[in-house]
N, C-alpha and C positions, 0 to 999 in steps of 0.2 A: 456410283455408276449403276452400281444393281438396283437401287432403291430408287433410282431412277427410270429402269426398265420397267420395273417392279408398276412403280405410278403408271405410266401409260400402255401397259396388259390390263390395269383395273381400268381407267379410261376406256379404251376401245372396247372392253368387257360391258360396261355402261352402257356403250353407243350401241353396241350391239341387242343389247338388251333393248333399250326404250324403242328401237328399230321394231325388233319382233312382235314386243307390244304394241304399238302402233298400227301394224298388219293385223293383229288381231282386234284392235278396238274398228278398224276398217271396216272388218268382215261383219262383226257384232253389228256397228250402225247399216250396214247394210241389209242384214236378215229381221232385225227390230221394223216392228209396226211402225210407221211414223204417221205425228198427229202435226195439225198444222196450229204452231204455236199462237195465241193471243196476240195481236197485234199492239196490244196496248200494254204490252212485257219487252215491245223492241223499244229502248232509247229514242224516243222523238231527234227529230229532227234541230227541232225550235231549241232542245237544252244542246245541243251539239253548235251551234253558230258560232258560241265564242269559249273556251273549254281552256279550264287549268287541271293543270295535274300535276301533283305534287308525286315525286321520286325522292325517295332515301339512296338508293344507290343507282347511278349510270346502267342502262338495262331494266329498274322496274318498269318505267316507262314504255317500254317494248314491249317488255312480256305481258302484263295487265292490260294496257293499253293502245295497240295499236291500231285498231279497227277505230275508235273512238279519234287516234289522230290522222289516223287517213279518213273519215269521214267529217271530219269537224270542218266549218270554214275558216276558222280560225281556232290555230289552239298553239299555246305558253304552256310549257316544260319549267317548272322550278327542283330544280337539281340543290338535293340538301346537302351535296358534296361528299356526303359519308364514305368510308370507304372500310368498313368491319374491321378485320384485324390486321391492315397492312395500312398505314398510315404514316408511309414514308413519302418524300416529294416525286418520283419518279413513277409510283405506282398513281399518285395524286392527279399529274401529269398527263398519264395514258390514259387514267379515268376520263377525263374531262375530255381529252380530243376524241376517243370513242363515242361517248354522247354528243358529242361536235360532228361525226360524220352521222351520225345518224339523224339528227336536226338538218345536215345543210341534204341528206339522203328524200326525208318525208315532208319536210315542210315547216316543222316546227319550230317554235320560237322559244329559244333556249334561254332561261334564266339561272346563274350559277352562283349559289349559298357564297357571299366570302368571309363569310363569319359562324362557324359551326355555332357558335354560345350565343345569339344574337340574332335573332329574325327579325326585326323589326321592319327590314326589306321587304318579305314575305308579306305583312300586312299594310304596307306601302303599297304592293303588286297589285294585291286583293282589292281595295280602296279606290287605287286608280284606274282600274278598266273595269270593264260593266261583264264581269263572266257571268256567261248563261248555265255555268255546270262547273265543280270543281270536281276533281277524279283523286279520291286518297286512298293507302294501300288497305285492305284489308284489316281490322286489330289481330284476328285470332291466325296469329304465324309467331314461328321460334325464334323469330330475328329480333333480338333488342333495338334494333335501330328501327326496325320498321315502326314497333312501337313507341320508340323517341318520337319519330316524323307524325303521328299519332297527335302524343301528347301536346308538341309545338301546333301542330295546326287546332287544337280542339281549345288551347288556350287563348288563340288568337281571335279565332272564330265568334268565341263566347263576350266576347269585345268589342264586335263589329254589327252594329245592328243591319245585319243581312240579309235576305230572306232568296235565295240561293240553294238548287241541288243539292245533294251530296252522295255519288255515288262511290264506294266501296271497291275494288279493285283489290284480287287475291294475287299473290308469284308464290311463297313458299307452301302455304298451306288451302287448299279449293276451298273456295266458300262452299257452305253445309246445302248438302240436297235437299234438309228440312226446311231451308228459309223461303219465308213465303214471298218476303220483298225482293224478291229477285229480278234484275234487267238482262235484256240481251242484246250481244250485238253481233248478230252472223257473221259468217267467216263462206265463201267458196274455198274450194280445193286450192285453188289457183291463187287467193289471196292469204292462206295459210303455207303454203308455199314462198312466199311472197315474203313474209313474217319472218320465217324460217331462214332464206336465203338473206335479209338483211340484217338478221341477228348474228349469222356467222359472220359475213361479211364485214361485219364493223364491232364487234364484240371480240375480237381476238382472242382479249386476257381473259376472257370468259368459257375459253374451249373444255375447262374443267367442270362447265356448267350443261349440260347437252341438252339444248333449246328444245329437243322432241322433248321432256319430260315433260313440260309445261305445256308446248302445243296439243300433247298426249289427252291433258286436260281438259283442251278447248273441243276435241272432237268426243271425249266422253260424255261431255256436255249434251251434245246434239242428238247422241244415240236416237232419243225417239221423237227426234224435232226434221221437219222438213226441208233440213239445211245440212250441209257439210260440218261445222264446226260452231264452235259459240264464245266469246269473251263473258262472261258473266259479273256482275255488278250487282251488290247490297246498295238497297237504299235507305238511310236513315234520317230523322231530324236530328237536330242538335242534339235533346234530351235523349232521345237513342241511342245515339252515340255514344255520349259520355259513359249511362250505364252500362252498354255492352263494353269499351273499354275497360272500367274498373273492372267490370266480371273477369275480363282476360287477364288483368293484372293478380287475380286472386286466382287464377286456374294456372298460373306462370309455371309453375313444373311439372303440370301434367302434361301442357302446351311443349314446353321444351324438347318432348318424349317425342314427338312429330319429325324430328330435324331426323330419326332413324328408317321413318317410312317415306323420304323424298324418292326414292329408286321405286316405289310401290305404292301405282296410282291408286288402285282400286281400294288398298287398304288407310290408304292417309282421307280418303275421303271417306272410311267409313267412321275413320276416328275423328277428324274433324265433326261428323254430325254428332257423335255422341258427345260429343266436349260441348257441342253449341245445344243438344237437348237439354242437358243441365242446366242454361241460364233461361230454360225456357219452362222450368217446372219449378 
């Protein structure tokens, strides 16, 4: 019982926290000069038509990606079914019908892994519909799965003669302020709001997760952009790809060290760029 109070004093201590920060990245974008970004740094239109995105867990899909699936005309969710360290049937269960309300919530087209050890579905998916854009997580995060869903799609990819986007999507760790290949996809007040209210809303099992951290990110983004908030997106070819994943596989415990600055935007994104300097010297 106490250890259970215990858990939701840290909780609400969290919420309260990303709250304050928030008010304060507010005020920050507010007094920052704003410059009116490159139009040819916002995600066209034309790679949005027909959009996959790959998810390791129920929720990356939100968090990286939701401006991308509410602007897209059509966009396929492949859900790699992971589920970190609780991979019991019930928790399996709730995973899947949470990303099920949020599909049947924004639009999209829910496809769901039934074979953790086995993608061959996956490159079935790819093969068979004409995507104008494929959305995968980030490499440089502390989550081994994310980096699994990495590896599965880089090995499929390299198999497929494609010639296909590929833009990059961060949740645990901000892609590096030093990348020069950066996209964006604005965000209004009202449509980050929006994010927000559907992530509680159908994220339940995730209330230990407090959705401002990450949204936190979207408006630090913008600080000196002439928009509310920002999604951000790496863009790679293949060959980029693969080398910056090995790099990450070879930086793997220094990377790990990140999962202690989740509560502390400003600092996970300083360390992020020095981890991503190093592959660039």
């Amino acid at each position: 019982m106490a250890r259970n109070n215990l858990s939701t004093i840290k909780l609400k201590i969290r919420i309260l926290k990303n709250k304050i920060l928030w008010c304060f990245c507010e005020i920050k974008s507010k007094l920052s000069n704003k410059k009116i970004i490159d139009s040819e740094l916002i995600i066209p239109d034309s790679d949005l038509k027909n959009i996959l995105i790959l998810a390791p867990h129920a929720d990356d899909e939100w968090i990286g990606c939701s401006q991308a699936i509410s602007k897209a005309e059509k966009s396929t969710v492949y859900y790699f079914n992971f589920l970190g360290k609780n991979y019991h049937q019930e928790n399996e269960t709730i995973r899947q019908n949470e990303i099920k309300n949020v599909s049947n919530k924004t639009g999209f087209k829910l496809i769901v892994s039934t074979n953790r050890e086995n993608h061959s579905d996956l490159k079935e998916l790819i093969l068979e519909n004409n995507f104008t854009v494929i959305f995968i997580p980030f490499p440089l995060d502390w989550h081994p799965e994310h980096i699994k869903a990495n590896d599965i799609a880089l090995e499929i990819l390299k198999k497929i003669d494609l010639s296909v986007p590929l833009y990059f999507y961060h949740i645990s760790v901000p892609t590096p302020e030093s990348m020069r290949n950066c996209y964006y996809l604005p965000l209004s007040k009202k449509e980050i709001q929006t994010k927000i209210k559907i992530f509680d809303d159908c994220y339940i099992s995730q209330k230990n997760t407090p959705i401002r951290r990450f949204a936190i990110q979207n408006v630090i983004w913008a600080q000196s952009q002439n928009f509310y908030a920002a999604e951000v997106f790496a863009k790679y070819s293949l060959l980029e790809w693969e080398l910056f994943l090995n790099f990450v596989k070879e930086q793997k415990n220094e990377i790990e060290k990140s999962i202690y600055l989740i509560d502390y935007p400003f600092k996970i994104r300083e360390y992020s760029d020095k981890i991503f300097l190093k592959f660039n010297t």
